[in-house]
N, C-alpha and C positions, 0 to 999 in steps of 0.2 A: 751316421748317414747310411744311407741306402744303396752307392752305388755296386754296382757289379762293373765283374773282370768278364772280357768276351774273348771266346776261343774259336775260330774256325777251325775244325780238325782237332789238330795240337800247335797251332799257332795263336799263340795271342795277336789277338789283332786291334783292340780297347781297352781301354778301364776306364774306371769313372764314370761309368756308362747310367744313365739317368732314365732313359727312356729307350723300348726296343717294341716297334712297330713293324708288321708286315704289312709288306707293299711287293707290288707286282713282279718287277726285278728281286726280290730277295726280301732281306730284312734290313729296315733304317734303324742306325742307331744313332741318339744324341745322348752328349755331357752339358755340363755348364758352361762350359768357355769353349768349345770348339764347334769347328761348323759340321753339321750331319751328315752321314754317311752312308752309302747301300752300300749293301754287303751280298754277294748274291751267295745263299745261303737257306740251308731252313734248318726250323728248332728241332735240337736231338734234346737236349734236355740243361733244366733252369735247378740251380743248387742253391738255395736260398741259406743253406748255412755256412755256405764257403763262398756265400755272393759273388757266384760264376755262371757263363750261358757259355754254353755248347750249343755252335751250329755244325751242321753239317754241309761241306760245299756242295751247290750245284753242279752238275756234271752237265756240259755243253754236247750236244748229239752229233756223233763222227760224220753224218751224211751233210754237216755244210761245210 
């Protein structure tokens, strides 16, 4: 199987991870059995041989 490990940073934050769509908040990620999730987040980089995704957090703007 195909799934990948998801890491925000150096936090795992998924696995199992099936599907990784970007959406406006961030990036959605779904599995097989769980319900889906945004992640506010963008791709730093996809490892296809160690079936792992690095995002990188959004950083919220100190002026609100």
């Amino acid at each position: 199987m195909c799934q990948a490990t998801v890491y925000l940073g150096e936090t795992k934050i998924a696995q199992d991870v099936i599907r990784l769509k970007p959406v406006q908040d961030g990036v959605r990620l779904e599995t097989f059995f769980e319900e889906p999730m945004t992640v506010c987040g963008t791709l730093k980089e996809i490892n296809f041989l160690k079936h792992s995704v690095l995002l990188t957090p959004i950083k919220e703007d100190d002026d609100e």
